[in-house]
TITIPA-242015 format. One record per residue (C-alpha): z, y, x. Coordinates in steps of 0.02 Angstrom, whole numbers, m for minus. Each point is the difference from the previous one (the first is absolute). Example, Ala and Ser with C-alpha at 12.3 -4.5 7.8 and 13.67 -1.06 7.14 Angstrom:
// TITIPA-242015
<<390,m225,615>>
<<m33,172,69>>
// end
This chain:
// TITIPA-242015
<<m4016,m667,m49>>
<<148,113,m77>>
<<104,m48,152>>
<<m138,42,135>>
<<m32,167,m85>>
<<181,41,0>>
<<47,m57,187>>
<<m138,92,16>>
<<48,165,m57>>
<<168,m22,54>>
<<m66,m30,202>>
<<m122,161,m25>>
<<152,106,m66>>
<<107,m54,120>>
<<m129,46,156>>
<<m27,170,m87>>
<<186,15,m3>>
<<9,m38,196>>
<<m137,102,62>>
<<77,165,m45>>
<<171,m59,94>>
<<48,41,183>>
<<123,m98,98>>
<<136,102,84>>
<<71,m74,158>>
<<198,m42,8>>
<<87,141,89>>
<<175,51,47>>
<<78,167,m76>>
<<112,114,98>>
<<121,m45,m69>>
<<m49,m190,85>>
<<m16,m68,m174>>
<<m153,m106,21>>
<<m130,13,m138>>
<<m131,m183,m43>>
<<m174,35,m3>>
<<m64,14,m185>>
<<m155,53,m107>>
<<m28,161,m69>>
<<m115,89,m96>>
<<m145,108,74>>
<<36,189,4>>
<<m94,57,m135>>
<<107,161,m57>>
<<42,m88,m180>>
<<184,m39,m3>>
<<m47,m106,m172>>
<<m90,m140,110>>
<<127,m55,118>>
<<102,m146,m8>>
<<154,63,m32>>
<<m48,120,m151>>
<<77,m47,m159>>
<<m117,m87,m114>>
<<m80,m102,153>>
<<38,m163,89>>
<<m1,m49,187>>
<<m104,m140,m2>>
<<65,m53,180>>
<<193,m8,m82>>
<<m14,m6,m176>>
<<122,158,m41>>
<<m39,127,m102>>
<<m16,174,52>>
<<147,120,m40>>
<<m59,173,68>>
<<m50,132,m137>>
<<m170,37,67>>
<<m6,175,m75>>
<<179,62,118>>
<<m76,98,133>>
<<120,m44,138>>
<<m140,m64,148>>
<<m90,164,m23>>
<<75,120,130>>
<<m7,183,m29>>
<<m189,76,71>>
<<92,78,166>>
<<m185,85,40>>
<<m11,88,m160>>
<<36,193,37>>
<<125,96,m100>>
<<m53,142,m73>>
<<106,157,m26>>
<<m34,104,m118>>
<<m78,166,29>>
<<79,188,m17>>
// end
């Protein structure tokens, strides 16, 4: 009964795991490197959740994450956001 609860659990974990993932089609850069089709996670705006955060493992490869999730280097700077200058 231990074992049935446990595949179980593993299966429903697993399909939770899978239904937040999008597949990506292969493509070829410009460069003509050409890049397999893969996984990902969902856009969700949390650079914590994604496979290759540090602290979290793709479960489609096995490796650990290795990208400091609190570096803000996908965040582009807000181009719409007017400058102000101060007044005389």
């Amino acid at each position: 009964m231990k074992k049935l609860a446990a595949t179980l659990l593993i299966l429903l974990v697993t399909q939770v795991v899978i239904a937040h993932d999008i597949w990506v089609d292969g493509y070829t850069r410009q460069d003509g490197t050409y890049v397999q089709g893969h996984y990902k996670t969902a856009p969700d705006g949390n650079p914590s959740n994604n496979y290759s955060a540090q602290g979290n493992i793709n479960p489609y490869t096995g490796r650990s994450g290795t990208v400091d999730p609190n570096e803000n280097r996908h965040n582009p700077p807000n181009l719409y956001q007017k400058e102000t200058t101060p007044s005389k």
